[in-house]
N, CA, C and O atoms as a Tinker XYZ file with bonds, in Angstrom:
   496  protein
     1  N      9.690000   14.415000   13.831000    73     2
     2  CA     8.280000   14.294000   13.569000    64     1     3
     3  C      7.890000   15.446000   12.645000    63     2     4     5
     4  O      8.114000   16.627000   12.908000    81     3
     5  N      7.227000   14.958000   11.428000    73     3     6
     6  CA     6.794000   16.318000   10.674000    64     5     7
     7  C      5.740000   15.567000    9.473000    63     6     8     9
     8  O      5.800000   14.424000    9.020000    81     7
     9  N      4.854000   16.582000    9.189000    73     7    10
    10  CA     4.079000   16.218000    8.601000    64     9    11
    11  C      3.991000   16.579000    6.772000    63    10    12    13
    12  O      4.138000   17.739000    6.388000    81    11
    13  N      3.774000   15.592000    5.914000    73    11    14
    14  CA     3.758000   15.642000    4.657000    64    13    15
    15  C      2.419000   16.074000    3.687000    63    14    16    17
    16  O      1.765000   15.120000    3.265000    81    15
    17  N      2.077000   17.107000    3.398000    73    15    18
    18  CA     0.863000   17.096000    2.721000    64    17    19
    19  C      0.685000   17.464000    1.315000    63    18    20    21
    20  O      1.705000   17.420000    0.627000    81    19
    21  N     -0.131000   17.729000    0.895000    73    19    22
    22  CA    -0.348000   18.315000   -0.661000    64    21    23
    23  C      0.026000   16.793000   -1.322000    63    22    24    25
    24  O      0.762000   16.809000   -2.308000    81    23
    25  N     -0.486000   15.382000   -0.780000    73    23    26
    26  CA     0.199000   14.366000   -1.458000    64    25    27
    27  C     -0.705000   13.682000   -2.867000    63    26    28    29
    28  O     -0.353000   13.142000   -3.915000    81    27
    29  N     -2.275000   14.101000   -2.132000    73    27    30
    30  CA    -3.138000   13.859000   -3.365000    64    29    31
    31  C     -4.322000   14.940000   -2.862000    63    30    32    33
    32  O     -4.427000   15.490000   -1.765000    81    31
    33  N     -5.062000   15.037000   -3.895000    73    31    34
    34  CA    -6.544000   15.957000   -3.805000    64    33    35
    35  C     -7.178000   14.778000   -2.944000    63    34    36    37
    36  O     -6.772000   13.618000   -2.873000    81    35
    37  N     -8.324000   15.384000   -2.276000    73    35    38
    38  CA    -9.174000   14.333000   -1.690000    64    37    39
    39  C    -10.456000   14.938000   -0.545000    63    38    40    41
    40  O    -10.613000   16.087000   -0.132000    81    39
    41  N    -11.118000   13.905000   -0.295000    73    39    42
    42  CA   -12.377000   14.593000    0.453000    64    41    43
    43  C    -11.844000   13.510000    1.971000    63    42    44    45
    44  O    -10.785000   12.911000    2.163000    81    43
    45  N    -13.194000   13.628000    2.900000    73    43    46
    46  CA   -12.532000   13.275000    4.107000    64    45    47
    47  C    -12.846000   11.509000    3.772000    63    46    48    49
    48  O    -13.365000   10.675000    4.514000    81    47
    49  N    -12.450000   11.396000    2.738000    73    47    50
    50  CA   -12.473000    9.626000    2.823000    64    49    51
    51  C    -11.525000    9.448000    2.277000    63    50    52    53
    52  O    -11.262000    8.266000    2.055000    81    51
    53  N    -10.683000   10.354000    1.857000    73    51    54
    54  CA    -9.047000   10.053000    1.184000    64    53    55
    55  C     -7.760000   10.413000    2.194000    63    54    56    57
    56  O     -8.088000   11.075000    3.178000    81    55
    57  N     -6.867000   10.196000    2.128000    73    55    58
    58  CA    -5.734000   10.247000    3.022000    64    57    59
    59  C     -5.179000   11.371000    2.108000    63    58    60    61
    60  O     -4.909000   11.093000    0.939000    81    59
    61  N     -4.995000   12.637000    2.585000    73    59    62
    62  CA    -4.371000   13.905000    1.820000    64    61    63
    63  C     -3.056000   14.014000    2.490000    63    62    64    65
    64  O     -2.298000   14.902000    2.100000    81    63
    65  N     -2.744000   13.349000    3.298000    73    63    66
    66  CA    -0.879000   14.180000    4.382000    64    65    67
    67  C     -0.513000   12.652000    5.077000    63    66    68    69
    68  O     -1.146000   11.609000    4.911000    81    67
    69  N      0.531000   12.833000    5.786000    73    67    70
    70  CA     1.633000   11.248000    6.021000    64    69    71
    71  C      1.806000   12.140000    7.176000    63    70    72    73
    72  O      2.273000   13.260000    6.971000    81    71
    73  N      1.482000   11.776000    8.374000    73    71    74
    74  CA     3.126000   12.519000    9.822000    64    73    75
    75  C      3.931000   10.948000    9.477000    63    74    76    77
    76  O      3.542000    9.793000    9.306000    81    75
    77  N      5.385000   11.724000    9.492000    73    75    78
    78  CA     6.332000   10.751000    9.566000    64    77    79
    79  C      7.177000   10.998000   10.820000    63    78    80    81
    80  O      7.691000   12.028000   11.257000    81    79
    81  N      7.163000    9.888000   11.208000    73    79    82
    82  CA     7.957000   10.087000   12.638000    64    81    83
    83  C      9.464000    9.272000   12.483000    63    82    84    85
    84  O      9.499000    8.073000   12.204000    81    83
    85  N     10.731000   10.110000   12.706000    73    83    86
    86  CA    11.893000    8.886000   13.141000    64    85    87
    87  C     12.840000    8.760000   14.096000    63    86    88    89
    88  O     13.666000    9.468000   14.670000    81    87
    89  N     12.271000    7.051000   14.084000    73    87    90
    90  CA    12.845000    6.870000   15.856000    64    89    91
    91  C     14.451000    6.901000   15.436000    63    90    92    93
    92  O     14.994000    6.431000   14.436000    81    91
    93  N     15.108000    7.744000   16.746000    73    91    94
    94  CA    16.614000    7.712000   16.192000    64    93    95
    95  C     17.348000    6.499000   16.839000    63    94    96    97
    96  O     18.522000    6.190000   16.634000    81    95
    97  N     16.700000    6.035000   17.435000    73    95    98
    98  CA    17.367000    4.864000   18.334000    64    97    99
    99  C     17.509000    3.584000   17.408000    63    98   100   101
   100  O     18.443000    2.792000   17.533000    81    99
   101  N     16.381000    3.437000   16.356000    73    99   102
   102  CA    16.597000    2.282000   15.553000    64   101   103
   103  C     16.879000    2.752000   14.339000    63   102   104   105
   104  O     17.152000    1.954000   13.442000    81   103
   105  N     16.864000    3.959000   14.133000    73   103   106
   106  CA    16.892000    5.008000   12.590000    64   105   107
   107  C     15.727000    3.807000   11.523000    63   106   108   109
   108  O     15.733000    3.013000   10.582000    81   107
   109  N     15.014000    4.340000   12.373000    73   107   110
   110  CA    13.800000    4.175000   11.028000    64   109   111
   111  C     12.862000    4.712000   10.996000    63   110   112   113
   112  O     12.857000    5.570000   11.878000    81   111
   113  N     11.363000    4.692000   10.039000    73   111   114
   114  CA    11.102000    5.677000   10.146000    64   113   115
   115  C      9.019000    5.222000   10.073000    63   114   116   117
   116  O      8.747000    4.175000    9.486000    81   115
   117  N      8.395000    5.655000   10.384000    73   115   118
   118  CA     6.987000    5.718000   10.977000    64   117   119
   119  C      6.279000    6.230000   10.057000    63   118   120   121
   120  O      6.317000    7.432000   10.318000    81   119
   121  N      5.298000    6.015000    8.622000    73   119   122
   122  CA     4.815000    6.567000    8.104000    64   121   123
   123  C      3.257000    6.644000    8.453000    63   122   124   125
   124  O      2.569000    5.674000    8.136000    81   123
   125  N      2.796000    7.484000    8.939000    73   123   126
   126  CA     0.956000    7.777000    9.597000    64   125   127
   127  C      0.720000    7.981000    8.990000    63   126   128   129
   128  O      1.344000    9.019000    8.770000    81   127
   129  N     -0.418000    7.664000    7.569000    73   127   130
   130  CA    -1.614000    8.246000    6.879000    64   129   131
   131  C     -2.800000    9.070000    7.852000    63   130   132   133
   132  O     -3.196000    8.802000    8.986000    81   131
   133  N     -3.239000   10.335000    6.781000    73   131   134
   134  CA    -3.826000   11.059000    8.010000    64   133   135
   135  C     -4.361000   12.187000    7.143000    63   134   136   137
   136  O     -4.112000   12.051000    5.945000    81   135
   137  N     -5.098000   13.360000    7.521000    73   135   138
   138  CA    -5.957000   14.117000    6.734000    64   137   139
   139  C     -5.292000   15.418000    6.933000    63   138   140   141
   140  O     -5.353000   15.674000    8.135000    81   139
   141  N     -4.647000   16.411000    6.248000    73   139   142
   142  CA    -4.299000   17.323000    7.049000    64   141   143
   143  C     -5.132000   18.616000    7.531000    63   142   144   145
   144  O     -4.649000   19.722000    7.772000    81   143
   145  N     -6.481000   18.242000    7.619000    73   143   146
   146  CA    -7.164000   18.883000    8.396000    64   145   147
   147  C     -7.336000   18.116000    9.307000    63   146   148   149
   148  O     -8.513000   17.760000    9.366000    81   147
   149  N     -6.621000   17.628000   10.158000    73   147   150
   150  CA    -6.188000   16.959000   11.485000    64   149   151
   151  C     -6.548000   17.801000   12.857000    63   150   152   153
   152  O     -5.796000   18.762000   13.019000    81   151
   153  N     -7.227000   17.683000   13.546000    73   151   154
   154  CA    -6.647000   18.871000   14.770000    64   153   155
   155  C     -5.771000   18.076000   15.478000    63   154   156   157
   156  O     -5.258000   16.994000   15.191000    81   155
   157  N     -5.652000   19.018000   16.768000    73   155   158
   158  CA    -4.540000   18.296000   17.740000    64   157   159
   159  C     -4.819000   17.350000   18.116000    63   158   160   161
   160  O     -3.935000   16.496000   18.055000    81   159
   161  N     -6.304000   16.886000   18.776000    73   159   162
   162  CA    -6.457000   16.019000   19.578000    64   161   163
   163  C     -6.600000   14.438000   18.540000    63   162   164   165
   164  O     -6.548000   13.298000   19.001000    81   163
   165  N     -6.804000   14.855000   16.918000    73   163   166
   166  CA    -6.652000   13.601000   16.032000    64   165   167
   167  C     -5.034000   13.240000   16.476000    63   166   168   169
   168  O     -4.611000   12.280000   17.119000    81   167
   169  N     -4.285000   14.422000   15.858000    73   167   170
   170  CA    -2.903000   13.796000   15.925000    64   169   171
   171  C     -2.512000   13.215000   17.312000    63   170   172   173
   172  O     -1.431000   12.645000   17.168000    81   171
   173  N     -2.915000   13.130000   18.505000    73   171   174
   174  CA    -2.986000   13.091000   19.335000    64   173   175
   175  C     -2.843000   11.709000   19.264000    63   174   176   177
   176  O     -1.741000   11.166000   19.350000    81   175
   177  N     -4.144000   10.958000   19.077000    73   175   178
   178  CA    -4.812000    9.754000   19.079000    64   177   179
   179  C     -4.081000    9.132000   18.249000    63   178   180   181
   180  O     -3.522000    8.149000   18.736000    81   179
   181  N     -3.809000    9.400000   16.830000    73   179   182
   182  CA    -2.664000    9.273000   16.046000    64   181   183
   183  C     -1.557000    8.760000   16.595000    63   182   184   185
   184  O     -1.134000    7.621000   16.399000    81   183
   185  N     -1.123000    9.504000   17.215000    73   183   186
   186  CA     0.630000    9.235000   17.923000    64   185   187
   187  C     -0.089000    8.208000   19.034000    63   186   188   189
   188  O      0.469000    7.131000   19.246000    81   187
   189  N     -1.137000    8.488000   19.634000    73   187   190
   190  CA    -0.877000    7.274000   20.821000    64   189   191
   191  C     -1.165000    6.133000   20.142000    63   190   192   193
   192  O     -0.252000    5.324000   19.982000    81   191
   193  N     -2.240000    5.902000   19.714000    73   191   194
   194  CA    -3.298000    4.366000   18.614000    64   193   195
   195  C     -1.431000    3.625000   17.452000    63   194   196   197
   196  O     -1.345000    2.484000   16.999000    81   195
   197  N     -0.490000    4.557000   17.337000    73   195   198
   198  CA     0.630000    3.749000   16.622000    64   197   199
   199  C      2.038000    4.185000   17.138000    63   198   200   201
   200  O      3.090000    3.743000   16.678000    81   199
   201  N      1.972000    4.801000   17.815000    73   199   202
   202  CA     3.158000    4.969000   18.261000    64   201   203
   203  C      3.781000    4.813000   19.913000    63   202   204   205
   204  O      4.932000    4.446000   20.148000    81   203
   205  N      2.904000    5.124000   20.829000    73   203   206
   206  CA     3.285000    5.192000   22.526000    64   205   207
   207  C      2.927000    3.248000   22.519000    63   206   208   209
   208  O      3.515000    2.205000   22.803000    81   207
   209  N      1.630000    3.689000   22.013000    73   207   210
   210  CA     0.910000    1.979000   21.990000    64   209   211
   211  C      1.799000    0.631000   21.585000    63   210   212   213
   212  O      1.714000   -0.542000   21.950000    81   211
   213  N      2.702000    1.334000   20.654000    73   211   214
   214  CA     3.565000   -0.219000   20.262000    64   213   215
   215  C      5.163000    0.269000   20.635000    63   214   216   217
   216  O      5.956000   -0.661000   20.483000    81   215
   217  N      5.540000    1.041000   20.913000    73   215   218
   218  CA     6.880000    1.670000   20.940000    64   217   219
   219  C      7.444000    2.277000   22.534000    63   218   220   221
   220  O      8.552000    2.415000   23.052000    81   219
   221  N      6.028000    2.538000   22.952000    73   219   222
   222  CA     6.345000    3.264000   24.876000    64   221   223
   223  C      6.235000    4.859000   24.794000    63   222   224   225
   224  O      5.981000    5.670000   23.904000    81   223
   225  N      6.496000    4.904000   25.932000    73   223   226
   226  CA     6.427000    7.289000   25.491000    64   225   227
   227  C      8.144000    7.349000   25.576000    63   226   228   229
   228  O      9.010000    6.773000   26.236000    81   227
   229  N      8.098000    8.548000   24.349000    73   227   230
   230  CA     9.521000    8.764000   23.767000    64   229   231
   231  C      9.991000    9.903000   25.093000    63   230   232   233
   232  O      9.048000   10.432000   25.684000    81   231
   233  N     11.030000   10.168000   25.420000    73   231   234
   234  CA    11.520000   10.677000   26.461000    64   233   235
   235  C     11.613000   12.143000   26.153000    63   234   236   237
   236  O     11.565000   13.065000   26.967000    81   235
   237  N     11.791000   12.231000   24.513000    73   235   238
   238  CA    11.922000   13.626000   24.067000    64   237   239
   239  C     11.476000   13.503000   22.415000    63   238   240   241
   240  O     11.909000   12.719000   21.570000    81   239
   241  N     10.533000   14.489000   22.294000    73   239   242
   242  CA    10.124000   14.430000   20.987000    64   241   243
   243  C     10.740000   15.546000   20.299000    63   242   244   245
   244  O     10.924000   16.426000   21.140000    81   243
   245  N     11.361000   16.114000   18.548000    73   243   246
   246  CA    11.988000   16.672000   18.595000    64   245   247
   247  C     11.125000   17.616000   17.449000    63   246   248   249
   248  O     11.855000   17.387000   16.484000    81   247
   249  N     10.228000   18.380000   16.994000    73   247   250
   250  CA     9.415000   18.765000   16.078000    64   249   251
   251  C      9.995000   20.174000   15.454000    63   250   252   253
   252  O     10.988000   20.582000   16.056000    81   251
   253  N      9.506000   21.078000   14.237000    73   251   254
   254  CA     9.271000   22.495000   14.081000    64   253   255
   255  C      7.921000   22.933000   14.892000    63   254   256   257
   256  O      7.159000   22.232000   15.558000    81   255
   257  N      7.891000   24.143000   14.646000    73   255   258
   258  CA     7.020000   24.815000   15.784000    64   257   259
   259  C      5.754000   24.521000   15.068000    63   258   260   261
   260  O      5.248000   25.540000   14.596000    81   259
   261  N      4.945000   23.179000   14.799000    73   259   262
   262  CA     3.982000   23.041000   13.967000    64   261   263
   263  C      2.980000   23.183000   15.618000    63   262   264   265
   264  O      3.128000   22.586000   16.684000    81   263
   265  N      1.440000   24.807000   14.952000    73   263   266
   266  CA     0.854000   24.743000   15.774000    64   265   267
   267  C     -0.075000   22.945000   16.417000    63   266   268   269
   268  O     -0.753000   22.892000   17.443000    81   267
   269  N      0.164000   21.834000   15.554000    73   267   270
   270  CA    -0.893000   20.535000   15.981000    64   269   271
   271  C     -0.117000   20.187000   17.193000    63   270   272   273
   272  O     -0.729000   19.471000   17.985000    81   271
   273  N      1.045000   20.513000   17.512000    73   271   274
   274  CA     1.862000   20.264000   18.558000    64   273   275
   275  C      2.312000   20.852000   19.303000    63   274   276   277
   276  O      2.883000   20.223000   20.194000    81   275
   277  N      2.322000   22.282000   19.375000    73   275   278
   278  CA     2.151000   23.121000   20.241000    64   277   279
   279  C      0.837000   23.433000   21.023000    63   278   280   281
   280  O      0.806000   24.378000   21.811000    81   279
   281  N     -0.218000   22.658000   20.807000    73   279   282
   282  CA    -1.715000   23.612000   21.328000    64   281   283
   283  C     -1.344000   23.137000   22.762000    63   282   284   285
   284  O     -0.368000   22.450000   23.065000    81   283
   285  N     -2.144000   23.549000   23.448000    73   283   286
   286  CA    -2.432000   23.912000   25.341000    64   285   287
   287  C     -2.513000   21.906000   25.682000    63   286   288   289
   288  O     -1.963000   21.223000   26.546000    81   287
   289  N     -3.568000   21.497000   24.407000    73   287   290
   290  CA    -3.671000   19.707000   24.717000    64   289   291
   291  C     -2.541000   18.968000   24.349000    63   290   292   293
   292  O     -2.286000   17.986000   25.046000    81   291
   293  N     -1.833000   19.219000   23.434000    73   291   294
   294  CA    -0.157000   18.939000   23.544000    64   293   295
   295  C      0.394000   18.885000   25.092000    63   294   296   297
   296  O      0.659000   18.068000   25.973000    81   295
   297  N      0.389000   20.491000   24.801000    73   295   298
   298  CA     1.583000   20.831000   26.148000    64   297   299
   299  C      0.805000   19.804000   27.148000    63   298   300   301
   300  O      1.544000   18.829000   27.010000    81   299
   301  N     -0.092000   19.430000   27.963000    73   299   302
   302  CA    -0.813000   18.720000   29.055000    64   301   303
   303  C     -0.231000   17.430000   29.057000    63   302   304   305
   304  O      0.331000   16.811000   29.961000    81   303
   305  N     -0.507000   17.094000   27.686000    73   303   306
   306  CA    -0.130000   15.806000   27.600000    64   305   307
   307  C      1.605000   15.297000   27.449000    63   306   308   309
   308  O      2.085000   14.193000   27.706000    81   307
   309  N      2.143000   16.272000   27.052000    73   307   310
   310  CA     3.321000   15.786000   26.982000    64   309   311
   311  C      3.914000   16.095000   29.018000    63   310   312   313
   312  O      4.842000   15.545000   29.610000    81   311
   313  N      3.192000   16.859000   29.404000    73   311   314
   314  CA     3.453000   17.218000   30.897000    64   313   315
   315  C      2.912000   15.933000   31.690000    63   314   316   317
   316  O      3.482000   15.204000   32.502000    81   315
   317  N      1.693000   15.914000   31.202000    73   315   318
   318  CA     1.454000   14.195000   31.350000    64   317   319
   319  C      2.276000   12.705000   31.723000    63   318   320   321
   320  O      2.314000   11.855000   32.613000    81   319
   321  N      2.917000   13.032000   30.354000    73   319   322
   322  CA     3.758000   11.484000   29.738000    64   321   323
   323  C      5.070000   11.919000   30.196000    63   322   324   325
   324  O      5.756000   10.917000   29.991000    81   323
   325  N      5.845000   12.820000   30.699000    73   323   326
   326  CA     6.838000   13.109000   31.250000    64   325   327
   327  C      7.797000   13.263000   30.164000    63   326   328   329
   328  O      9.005000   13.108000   30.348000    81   327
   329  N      6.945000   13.767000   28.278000    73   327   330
   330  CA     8.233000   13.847000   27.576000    64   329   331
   331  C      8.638000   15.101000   27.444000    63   330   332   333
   332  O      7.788000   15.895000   27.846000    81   331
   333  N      9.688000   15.629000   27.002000    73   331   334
   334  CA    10.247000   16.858000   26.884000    64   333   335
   335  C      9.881000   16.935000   25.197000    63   334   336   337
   336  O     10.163000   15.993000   24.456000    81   335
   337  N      9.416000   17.806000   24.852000    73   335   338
   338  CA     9.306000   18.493000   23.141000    64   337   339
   339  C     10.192000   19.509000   23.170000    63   338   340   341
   340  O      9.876000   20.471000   23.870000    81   339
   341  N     11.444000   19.554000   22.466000    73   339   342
   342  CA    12.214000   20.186000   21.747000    64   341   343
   343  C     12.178000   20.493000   20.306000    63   342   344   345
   344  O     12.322000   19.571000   19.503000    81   343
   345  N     11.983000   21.808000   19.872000    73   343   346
   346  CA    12.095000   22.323000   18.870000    64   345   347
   347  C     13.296000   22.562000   17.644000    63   346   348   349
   348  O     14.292000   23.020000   18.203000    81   347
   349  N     13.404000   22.490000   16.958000    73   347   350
   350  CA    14.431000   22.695000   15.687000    64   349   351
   351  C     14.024000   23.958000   15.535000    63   350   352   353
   352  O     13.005000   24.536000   15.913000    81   351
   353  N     15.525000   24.520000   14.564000    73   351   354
   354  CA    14.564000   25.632000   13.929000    64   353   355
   355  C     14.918000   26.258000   12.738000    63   354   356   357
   356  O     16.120000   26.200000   12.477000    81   355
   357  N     14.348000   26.725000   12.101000    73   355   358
   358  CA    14.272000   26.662000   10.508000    64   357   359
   359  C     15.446000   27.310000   10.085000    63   358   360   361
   360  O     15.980000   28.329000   10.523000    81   359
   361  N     15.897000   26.247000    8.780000    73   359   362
   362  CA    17.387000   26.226000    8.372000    64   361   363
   363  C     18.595000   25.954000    9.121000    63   362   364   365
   364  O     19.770000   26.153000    8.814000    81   363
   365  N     18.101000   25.483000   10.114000    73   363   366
   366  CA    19.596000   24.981000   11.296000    64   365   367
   367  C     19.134000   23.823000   11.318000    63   366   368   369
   368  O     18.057000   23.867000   11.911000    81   367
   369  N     19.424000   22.577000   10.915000    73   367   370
   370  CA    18.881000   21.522000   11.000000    64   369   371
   371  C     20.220000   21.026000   12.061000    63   370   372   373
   372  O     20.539000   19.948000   11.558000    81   371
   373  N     20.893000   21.193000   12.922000    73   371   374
   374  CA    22.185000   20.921000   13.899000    64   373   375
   375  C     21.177000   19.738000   14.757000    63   374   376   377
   376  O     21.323000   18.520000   14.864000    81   375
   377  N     20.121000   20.653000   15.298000    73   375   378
   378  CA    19.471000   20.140000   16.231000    64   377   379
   379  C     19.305000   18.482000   16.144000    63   378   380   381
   380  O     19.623000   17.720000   17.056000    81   379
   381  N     18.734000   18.073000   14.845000    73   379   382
   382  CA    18.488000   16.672000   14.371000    64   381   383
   383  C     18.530000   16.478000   12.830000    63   382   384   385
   384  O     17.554000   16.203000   12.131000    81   383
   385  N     19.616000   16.634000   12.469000    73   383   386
   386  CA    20.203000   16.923000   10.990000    64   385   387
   387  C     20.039000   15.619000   10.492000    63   386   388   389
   388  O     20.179000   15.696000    9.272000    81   387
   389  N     19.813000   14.464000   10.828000    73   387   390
   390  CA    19.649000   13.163000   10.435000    64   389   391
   391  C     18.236000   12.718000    9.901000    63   390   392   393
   392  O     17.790000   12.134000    8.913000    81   391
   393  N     17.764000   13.285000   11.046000    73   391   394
   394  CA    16.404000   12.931000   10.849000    64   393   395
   395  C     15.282000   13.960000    9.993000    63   394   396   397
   396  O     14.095000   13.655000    9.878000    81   395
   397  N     15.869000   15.210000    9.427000    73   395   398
   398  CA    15.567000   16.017000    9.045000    64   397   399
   399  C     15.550000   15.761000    6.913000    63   398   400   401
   400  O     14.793000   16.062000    5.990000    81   399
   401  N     17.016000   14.978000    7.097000    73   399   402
   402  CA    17.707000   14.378000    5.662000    64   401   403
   403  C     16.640000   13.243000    5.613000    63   402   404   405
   404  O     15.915000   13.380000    4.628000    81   403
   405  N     16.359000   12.271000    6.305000    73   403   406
   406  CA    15.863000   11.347000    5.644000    64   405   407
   407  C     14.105000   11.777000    5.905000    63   406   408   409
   408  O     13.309000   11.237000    5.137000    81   407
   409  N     13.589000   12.668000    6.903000    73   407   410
   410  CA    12.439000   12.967000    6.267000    64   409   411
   411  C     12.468000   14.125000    4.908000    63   410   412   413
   412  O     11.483000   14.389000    4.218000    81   411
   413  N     13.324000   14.492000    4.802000    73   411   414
   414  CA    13.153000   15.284000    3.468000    64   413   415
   415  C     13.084000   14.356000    2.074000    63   414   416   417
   416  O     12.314000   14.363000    1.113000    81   415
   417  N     14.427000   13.441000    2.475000    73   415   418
   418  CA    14.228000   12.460000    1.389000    64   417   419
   419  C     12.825000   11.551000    1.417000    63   418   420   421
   420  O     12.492000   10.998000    0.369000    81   419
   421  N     12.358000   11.463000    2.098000    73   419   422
   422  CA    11.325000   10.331000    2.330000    64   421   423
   423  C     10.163000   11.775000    1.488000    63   422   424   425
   424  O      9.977000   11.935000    0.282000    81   423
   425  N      9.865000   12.200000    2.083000    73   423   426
   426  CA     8.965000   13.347000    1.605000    64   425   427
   427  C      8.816000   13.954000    0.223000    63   426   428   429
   428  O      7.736000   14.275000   -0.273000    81   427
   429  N     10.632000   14.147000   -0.652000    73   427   430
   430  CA    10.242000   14.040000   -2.014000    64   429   431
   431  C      9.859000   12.593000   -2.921000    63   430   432   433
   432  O      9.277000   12.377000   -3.983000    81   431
   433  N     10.499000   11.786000   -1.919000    73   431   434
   434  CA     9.760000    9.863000   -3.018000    64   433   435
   435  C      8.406000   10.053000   -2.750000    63   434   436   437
   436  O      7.835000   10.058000   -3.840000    81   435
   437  N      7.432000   10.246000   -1.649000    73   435   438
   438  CA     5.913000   10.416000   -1.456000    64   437   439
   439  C      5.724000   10.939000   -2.411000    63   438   440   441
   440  O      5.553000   10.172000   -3.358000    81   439
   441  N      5.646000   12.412000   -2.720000    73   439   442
   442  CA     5.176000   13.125000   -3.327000    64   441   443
   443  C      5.256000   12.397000   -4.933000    63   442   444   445
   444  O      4.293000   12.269000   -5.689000    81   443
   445  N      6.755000   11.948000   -5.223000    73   443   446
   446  CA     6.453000   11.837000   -6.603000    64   445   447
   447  C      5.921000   10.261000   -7.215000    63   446   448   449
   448  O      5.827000    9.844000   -8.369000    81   447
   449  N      5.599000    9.552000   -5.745000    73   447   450
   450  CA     5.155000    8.562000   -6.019000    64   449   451
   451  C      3.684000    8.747000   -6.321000    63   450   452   453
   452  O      3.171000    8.268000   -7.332000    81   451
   453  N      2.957000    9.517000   -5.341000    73   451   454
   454  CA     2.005000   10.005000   -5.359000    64   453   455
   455  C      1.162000   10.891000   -6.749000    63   454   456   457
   456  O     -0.046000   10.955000   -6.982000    81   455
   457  N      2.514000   11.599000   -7.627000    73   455   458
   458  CA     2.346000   12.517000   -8.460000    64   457   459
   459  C      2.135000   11.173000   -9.686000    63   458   460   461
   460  O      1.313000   11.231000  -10.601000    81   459
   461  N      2.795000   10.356000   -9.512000    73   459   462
   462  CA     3.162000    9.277000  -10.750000    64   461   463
   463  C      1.842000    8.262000  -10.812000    63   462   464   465
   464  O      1.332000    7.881000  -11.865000    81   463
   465  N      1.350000    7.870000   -9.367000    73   463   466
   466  CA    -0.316000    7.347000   -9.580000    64   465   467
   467  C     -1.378000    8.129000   -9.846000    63   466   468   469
   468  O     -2.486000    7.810000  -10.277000    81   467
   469  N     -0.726000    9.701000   -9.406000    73   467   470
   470  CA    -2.420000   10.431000  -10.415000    64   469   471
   471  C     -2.181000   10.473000  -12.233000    63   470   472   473
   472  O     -3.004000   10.474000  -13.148000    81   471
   473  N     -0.735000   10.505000  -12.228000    73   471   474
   474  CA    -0.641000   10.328000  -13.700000    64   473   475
   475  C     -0.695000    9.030000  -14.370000    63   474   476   477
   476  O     -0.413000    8.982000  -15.568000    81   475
   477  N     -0.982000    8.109000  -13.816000    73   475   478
   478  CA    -1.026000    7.175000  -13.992000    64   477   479
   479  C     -2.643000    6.529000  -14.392000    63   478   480   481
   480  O     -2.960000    5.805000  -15.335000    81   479
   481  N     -3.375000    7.022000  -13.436000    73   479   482
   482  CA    -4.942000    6.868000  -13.720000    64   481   483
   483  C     -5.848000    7.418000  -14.715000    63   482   484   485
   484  O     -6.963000    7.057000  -15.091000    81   483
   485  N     -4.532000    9.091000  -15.291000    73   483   486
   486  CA    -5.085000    9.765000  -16.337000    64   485   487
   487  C     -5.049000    8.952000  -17.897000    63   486   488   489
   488  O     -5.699000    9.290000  -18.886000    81   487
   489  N     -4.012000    7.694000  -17.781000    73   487   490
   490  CA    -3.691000    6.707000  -18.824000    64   489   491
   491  C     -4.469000    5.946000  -19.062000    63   490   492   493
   492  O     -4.592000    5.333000  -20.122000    81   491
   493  N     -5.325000    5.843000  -17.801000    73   491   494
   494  CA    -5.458000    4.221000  -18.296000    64   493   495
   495  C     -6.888000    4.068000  -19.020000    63   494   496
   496  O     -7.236000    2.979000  -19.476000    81   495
């Protein structure tokens, strides 16, 4: 789970960041449009409204130490849902080296897809 931003300029009626989530069980991958002035309790609603809601609660979620998922309403809720959050940690990708490759790859096509429709509008 990690989140993509800087994808376009925008006000709060534009989608500025992606959380991409990937399930490793089917290896695919979850793209959330989303604002990244998000707080926790958006991403929250976020993950439940497309992800618990159509998929079930994941047994273990595997993130970087991003504070939207660490706050106190995280921790409750994942104490809640009975999942375990395990951390990675920066430059050791061992932990979930799979899922780390294809959100990286997924994360530079956004961006330059993203980069190629603002240049694109400057054409037309």
């Amino acid at each position: 789970m990690d989140w993509v931003t800087g994808l376009v300029p925008g006000g709060k009626e534009t989608y500025n960041a992606c959380l991409m989530i990937f399930d490793r069980l089917s290896k695919s991958m979850r793209f959330l449009p989303c604002h990244k002035e998000h707080t926790p309790m958006d991403t929250a609603l976020l993950f439940w409204n497309n992800i618990i809601s159509s998929c079930g609660v994941p047994k273990i979620i595997i993130s970087d130490k991003d504070p939207k998922l660490t706050s106190k309403f995280w921790t409750h809720l994942y104490d809640m849902l009975g999942t375990k959050l395990s951390f990675s940690t920066a430059y050791h990708p061992q932990k979930d080296g799979l899922a780390e490759r294809v959100i990286q790859t997924m994360e530079d096509i956004l961006k330059r897809f993203c980069a190629y429709g603002m240049e694109y509008k400057d054409h037309e």
